[in-house]
N, C-alpha and C positions, 0 to 999 in steps of 0.2 A: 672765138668769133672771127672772120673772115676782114680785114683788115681793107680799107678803100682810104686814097686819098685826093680831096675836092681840089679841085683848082679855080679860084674863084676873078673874076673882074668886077670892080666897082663900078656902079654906073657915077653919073655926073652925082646925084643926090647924096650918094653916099661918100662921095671925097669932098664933096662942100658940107658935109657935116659931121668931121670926124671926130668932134669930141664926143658922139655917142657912140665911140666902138666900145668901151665897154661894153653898154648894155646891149648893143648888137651880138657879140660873144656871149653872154648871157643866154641870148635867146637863140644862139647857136645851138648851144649845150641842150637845151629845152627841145628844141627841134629835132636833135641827132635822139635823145632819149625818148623822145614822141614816137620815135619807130627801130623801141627798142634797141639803139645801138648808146654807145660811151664816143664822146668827143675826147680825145687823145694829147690832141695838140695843134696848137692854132699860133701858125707865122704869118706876121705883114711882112712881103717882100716887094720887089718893083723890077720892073719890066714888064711884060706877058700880062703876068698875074700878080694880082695887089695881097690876096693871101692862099695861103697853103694849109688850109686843115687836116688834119689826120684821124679817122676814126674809125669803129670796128662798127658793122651792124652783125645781125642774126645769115644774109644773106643777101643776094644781089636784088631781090626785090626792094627789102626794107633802103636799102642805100640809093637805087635807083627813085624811090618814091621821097627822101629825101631831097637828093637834088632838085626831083622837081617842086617840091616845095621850096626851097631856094628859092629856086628863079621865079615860081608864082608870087615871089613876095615884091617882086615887079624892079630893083635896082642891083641884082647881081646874076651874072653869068658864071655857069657853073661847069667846067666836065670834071669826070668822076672817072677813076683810076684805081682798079681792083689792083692791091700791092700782097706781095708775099715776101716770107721773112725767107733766109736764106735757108732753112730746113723745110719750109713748105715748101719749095720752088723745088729743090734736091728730090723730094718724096711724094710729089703732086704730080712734078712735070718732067724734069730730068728721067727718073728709076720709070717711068711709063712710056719712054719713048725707046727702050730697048727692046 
């Protein structure tokens, strides 16, 4: 499956209440598998963007419809970054542009 990675910003509600990131992850995982894809991997980081998930859907639809459920969930901002491994990239887009 096609690899995407979220870039997310917390709104105000959600860094005044961060002891429910567990269960915010939870319902991470719940959501990415709502539309068919696997959550991979989930980092808080800071700057930019407060977290970095990682996850595969079926295709750009399912991932795009993700996100936007994301952000309909009304306290995170989301862009979405289709990622390729370095043999996809080689044999997808490199070996096609000769």
């Amino acid at each position: 499956m096609p690899t995407y990675v979220h870039l997310m910003e917390l709104g105000k509600e959600n860094l005044e209440t961060m002891e429910r990131s567990p269960d915010r992850r939870q319902a991470a995982r719940e959501l990415v598998a709502d539309h068919g894809g696997e959550l991979l991997a989930f980092y808080y980081t800071f700057g930019r963007y407060d977290v970095v998930a990682i996850a595969e859907y079926p295709d750009d639809g399912a991932a795009a419809r993700a996100a936007i459920t994301f952000r309909g969930e009304g306290n995170t901002s989301v862009e979405t970054l289709p990622a390729f491994t370095e043999a996809e990239w080689d044999e997808e887009v490199v070996e096609k542009l000769a």
